[in-house]
MMTF fields as JSON, N, C-alpha, C and O atoms, coordinates in Angstrom:
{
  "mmtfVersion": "1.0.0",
  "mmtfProducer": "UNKNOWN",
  "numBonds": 327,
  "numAtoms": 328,
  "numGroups": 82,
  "numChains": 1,
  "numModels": 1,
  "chainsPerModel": [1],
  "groupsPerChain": [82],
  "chainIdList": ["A"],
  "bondAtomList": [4, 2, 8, 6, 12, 10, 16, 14, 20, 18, 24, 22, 28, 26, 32, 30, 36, 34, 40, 38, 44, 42, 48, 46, 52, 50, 56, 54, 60, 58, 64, 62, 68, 66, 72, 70, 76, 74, 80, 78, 84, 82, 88, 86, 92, 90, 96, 94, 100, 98, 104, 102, 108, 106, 112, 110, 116, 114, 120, 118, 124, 122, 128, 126, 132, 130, 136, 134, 140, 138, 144, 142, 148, 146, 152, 150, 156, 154, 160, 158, 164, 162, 168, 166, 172, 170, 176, 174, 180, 178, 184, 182, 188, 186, 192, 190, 196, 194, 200, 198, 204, 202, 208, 206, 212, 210, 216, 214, 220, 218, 224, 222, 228, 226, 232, 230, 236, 234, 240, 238, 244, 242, 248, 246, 252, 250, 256, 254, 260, 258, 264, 262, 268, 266, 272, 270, 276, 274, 280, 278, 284, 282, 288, 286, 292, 290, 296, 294, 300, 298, 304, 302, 308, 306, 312, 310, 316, 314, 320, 318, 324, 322],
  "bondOrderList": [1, 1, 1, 1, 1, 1, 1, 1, 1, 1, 1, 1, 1, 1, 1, 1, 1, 1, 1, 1, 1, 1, 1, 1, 1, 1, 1, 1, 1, 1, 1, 1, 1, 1, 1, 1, 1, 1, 1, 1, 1, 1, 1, 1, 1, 1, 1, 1, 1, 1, 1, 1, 1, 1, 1, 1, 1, 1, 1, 1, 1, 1, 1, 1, 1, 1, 1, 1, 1, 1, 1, 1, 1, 1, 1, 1, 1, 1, 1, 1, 1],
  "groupList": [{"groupName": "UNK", "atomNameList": ["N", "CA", "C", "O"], "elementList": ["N", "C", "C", "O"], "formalChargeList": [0, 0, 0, 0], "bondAtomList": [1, 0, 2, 1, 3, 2], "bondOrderList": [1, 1, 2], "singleLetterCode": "X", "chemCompType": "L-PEPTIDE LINKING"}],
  "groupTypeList": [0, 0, 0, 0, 0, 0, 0, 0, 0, 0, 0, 0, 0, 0, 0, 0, 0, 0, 0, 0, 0, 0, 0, 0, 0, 0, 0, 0, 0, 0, 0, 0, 0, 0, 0, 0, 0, 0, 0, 0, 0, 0, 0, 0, 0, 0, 0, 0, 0, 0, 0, 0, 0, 0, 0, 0, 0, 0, 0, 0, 0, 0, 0, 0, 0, 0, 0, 0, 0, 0, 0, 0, 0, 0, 0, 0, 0, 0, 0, 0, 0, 0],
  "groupIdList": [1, 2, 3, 4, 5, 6, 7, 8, 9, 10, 11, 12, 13, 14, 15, 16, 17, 18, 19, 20, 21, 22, 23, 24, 25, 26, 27, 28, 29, 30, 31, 32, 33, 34, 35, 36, 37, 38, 39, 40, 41, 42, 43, 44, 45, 46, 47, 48, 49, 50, 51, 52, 53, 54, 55, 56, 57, 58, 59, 60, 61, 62, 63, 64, 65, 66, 67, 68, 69, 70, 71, 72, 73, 74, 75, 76, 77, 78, 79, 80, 81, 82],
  "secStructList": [7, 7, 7, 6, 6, 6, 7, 7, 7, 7, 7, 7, 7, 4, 4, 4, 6, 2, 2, 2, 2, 2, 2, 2, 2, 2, 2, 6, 7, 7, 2, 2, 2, 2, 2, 2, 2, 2, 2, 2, 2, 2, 2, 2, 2, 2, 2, 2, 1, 7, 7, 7, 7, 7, 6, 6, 2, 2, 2, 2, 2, 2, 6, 6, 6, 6, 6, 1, 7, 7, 7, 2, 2, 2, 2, 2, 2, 2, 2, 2, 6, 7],
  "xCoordList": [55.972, 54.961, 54.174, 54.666, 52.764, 52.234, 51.704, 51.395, 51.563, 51.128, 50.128, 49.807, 49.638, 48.351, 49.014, 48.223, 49.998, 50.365, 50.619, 50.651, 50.742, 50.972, 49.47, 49.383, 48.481, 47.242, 46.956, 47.629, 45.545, 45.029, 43.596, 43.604, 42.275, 41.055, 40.21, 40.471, 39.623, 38.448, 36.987, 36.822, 35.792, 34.944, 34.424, 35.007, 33.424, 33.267, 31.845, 31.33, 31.25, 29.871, 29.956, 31.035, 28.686, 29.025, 29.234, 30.332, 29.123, 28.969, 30.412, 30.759, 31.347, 32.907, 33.501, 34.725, 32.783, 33.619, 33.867, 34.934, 32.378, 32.369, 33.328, 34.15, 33.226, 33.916, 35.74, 36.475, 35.883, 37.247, 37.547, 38.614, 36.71, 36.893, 37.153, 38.113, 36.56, 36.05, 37.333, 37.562, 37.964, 39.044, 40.516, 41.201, 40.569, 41.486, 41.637, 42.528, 40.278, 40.287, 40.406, 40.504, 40.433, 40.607, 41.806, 41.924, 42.96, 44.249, 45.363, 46.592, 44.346, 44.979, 45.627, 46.399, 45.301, 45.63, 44.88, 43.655, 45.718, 44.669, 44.176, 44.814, 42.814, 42.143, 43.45, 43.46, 43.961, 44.674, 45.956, 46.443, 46.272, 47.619, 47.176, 47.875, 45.629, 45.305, 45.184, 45.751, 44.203, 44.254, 45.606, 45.574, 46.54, 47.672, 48.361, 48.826, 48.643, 48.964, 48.374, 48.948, 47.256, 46.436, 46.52, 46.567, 46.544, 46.476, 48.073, 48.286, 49.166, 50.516, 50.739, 51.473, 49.888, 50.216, 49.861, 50.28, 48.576, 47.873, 48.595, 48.661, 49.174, 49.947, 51.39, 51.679, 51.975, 52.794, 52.291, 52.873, 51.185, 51.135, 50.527, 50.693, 50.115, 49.271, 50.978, 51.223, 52.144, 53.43, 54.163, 55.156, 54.008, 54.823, 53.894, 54.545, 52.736, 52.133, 50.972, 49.768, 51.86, 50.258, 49.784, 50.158, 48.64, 47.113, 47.136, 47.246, 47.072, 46.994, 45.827, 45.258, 45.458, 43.932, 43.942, 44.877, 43.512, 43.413, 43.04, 42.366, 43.433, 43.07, 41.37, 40.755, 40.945, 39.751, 38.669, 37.597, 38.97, 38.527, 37.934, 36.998, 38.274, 38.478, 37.335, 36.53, 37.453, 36.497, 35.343, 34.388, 35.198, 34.27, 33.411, 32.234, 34.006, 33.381, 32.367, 31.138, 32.785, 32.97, 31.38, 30.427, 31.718, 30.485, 29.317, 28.89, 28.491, 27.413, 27.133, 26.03, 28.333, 27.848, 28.17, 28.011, 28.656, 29.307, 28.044, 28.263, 27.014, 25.786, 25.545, 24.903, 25.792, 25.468, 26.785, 27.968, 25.913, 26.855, 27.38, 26.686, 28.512, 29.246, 29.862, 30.931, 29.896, 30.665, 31.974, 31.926, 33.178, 34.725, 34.643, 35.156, 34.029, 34.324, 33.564, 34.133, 32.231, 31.723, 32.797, 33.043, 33.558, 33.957, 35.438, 35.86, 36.244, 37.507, 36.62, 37.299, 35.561, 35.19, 35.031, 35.376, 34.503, 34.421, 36.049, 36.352, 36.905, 38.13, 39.03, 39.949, 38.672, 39.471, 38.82, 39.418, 37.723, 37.132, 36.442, 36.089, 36.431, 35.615, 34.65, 33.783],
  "yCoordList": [30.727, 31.752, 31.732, 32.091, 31.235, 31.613, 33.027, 33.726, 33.486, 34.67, 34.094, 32.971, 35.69, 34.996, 35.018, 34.873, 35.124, 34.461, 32.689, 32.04, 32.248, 30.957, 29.816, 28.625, 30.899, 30.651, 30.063, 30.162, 29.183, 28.562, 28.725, 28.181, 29.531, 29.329, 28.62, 28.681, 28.265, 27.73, 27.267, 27.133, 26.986, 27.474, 25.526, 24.966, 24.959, 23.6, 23.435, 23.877, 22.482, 22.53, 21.478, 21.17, 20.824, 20.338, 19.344, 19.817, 18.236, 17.01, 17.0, 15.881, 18.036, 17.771, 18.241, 18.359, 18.533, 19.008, 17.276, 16.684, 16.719, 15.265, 14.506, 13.924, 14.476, 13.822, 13.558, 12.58, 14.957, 15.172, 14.677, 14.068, 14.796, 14.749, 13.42, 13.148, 12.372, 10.945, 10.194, 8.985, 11.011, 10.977, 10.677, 9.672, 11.817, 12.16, 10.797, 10.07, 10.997, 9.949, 8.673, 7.797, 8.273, 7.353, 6.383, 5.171, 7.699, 8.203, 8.292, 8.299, 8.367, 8.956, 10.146, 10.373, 11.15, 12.052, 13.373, 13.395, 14.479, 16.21, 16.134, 15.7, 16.661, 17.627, 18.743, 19.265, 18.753, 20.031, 19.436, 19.91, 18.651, 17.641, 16.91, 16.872, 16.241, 15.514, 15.876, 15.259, 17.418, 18.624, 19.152, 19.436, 19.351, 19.626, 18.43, 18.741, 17.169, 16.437, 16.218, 15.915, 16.381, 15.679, 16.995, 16.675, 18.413, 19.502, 19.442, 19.665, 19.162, 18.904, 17.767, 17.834, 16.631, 15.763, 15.586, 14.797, 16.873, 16.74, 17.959, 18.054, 18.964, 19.98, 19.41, 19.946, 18.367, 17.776, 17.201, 17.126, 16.545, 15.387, 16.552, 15.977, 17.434, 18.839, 19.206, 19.05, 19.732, 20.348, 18.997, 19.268, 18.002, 16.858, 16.688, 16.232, 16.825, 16.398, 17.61, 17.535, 18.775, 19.944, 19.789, 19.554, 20.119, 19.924, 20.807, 21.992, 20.626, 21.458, 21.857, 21.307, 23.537, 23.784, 25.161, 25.936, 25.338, 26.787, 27.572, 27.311, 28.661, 30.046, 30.416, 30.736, 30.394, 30.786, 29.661, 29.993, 28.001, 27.27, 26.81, 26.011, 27.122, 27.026, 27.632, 27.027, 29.253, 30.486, 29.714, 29.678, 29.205, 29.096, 28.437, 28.795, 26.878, 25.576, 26.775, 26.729, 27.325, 27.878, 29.111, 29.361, 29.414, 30.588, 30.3, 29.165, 31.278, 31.125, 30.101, 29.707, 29.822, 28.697, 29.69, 29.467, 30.911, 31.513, 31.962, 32.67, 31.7, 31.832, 30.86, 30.818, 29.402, 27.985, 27.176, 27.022, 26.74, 26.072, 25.303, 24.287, 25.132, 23.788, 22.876, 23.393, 21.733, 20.377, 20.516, 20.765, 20.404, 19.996, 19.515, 20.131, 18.259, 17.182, 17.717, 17.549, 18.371, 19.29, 19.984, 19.731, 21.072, 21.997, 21.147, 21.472, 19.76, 19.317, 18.731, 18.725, 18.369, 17.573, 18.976, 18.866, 20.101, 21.225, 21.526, 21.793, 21.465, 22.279, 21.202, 21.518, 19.761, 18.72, 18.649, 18.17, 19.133, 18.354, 16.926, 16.146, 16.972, 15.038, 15.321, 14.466],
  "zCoordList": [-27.032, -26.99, -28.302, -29.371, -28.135, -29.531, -30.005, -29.041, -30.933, -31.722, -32.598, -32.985, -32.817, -33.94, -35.124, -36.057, -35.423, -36.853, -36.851, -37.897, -35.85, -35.168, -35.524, -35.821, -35.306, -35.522, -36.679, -37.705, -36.485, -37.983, -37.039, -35.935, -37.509, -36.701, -38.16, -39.361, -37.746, -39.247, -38.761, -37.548, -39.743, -38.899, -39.501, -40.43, -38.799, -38.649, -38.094, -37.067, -39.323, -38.555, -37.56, -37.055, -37.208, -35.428, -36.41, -36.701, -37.289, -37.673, -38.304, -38.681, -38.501, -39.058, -37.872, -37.83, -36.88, -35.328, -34.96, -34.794, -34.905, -34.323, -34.758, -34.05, -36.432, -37.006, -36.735, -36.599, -36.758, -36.274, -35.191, -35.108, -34.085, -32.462, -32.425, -31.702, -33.026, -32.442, -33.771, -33.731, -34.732, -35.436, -34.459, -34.266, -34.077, -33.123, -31.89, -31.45, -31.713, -29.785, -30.416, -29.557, -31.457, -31.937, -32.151, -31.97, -32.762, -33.082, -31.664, -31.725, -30.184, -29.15, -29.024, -28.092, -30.136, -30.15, -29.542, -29.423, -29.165, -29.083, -30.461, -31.42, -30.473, -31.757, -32.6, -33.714, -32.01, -32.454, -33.211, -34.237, -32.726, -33.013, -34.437, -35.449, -34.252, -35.377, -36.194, -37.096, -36.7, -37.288, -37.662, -38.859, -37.247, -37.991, -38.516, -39.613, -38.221, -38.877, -40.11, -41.156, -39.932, -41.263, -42.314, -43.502, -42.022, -43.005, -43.485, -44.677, -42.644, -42.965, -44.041, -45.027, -43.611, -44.613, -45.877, -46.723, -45.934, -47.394, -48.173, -49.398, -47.143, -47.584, -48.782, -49.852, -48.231, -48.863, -49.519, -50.601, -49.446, -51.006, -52.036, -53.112, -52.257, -52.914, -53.521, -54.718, -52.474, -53.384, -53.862, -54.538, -53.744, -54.529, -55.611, -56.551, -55.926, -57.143, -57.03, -56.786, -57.315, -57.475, -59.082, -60.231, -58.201, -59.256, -60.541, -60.226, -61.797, -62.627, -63.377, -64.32, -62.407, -62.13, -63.354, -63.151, -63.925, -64.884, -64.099, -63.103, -64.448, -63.713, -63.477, -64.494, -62.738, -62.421, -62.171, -61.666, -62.59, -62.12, -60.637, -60.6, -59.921, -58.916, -58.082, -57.373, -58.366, -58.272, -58.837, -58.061, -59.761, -60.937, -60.389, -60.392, -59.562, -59.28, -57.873, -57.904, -57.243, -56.144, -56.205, -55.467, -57.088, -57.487, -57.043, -57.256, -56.297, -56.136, -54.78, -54.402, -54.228, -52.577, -51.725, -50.524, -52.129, -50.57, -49.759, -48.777, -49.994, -48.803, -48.581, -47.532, -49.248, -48.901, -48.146, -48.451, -46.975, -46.117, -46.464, -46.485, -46.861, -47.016, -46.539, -46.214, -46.251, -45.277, -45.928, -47.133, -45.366, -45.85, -46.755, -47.689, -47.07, -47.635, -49.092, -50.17, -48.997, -50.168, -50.95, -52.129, -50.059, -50.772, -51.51, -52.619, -50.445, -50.961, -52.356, -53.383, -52.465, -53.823, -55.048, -56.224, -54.502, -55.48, -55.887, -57.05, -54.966, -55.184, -55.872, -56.628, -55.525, -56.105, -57.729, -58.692, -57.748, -58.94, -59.009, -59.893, -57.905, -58.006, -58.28, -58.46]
}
């Protein structure tokens, strides 16, 4: 039985929907299956070697986009630091 604590919703513009989709069919996998594998697997490599980010960095890089749309791959380069 799922619950919404079970839940993960997130929001995806159409070009990281595609991306994902044609990821997945690729993989032979559900969207949903590929999507958790892949957030599982980065989940672990993040607690085997977490990032050592100063306090407020993060926020900092971050400031000033929350009205600007951002692609995944934007915000993993803001939050990674690349």
């Amino acid at each position: 039985m799922t619950t919404a604590a079970d839940r993960l919703d997130l929001r995806l513009s159409a070009e990281d929907k595609h991306r994902i989709r044609t990821a997945a069919s690729l993989r032979g996998m559900p969207v949903a299956a590929f999507v958790r594998e892949a957030a599982l697997h980065e989940a672990q490599a993040v607690i085997a070697n977490p990032p050592t980010v100063h306090k407020g960095t993060v926020s900092a890089r971050l400031r000033g986009r929350a009205t600007t749309r951002l692609s995944t791959d934007e915000i993993m380069r803001l939050t990674r630091g690349i």
